[in-house]
C-alpha positions in Angstrom: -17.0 1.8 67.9 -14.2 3.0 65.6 -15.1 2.7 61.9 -13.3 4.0 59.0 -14.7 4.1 55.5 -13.0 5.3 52.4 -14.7 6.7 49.3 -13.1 7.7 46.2 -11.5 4.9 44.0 -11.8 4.5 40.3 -10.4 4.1 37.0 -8.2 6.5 35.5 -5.7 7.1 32.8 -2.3 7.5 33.7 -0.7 11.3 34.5 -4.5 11.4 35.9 -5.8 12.8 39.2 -7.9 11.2 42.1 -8.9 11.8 45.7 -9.4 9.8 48.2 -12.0 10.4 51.3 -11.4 8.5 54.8 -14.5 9.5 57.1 -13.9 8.2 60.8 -16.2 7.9 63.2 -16.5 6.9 66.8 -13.3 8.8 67.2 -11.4 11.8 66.8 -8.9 12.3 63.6 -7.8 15.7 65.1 -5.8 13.5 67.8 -4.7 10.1 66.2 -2.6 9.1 63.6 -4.2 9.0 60.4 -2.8 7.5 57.5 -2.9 5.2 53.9 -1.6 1.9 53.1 -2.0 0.4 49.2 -2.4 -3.2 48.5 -1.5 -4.5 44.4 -2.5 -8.0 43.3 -0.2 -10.2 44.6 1.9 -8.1 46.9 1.9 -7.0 50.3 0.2 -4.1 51.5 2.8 -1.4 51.4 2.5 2.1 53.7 1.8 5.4 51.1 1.3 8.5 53.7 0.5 9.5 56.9 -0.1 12.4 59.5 0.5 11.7 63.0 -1.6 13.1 66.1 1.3 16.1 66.5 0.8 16.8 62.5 4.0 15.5 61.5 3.2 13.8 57.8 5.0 11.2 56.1 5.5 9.8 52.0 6.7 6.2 51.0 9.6 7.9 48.4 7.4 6.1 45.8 4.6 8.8 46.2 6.3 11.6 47.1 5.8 14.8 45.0 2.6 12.9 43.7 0.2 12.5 47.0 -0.6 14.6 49.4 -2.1 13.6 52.5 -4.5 15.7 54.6 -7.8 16.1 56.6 -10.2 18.3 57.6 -11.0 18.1 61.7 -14.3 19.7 61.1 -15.4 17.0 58.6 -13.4 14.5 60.9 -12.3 13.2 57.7 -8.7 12.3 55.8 -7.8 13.0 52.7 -5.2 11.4 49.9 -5.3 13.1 47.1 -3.2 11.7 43.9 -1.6 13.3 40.9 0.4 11.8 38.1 -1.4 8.5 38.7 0.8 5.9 37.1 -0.5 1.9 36.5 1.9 0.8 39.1 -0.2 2.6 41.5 -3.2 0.2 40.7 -4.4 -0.9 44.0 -6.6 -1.2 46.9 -6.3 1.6 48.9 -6.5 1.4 52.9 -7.2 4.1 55.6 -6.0 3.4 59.1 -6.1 4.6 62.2 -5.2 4.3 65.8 -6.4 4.6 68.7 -5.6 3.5 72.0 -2.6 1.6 70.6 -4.8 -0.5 68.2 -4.9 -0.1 64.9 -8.5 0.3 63.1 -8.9 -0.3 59.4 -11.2 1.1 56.6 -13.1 -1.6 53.9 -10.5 -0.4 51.5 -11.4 1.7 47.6 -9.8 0.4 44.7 -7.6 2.9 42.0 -6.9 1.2 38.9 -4.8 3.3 36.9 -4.7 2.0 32.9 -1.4 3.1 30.8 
């Protein structure tokens, strides 16, 4: 059974820092797609970052320069780690995965960043 679960979330000021952890289990993140998706009050759940299963690693332009994506294969986990945190980047933040063509979702971590 695939499971995601994503650790991390808080509260910070913004120009603050903050890393998100995405641990998977029941599968391999060395060899599927890994990736973050943010959801604000009110909107729709937006894509942020993600590495693919060849390593290739992709930024919404609204993040870029600020997040980094990464993981560690050992730990089989994913990592998002946020600088420059601004309040529009208040949200719950997603991990996903897939595997065998269908997607698999984590419980989600909320970052609320106050100005």
């Amino acid at each position: 059974q695939v499971q995601l679960v994503e650790s991390g979330g808080g509260l910070v000021q913004a120009g603050g820092s903050l890393r998100l952890s995405c641990v998977g289990s029941g599968m391999s993140l060395s060899i599927n797609t890994i990736g973050w998706y943010r959801q604000a009050p009110g909107k729709q759940r937006e894509f942020v970052a993600q590495i693919g299963s060849a390593g290739n690693i992709n930024y919404a332009d609204s993040v870029k320069g600020r997040f980094t994506v990464s993981r560690d294969n050992t730990k089989n986990t994913a990592y998002l780690q946020m600088i420059s945190l601004k309040p529009e980047d208040t949200a719950v933040y997603y991990c996903y995965t897939y595997v065998r063509s269908v997607q698999y979702w984590g419980q989600g971590t909320q970052v609320t960043v106050s100005s």
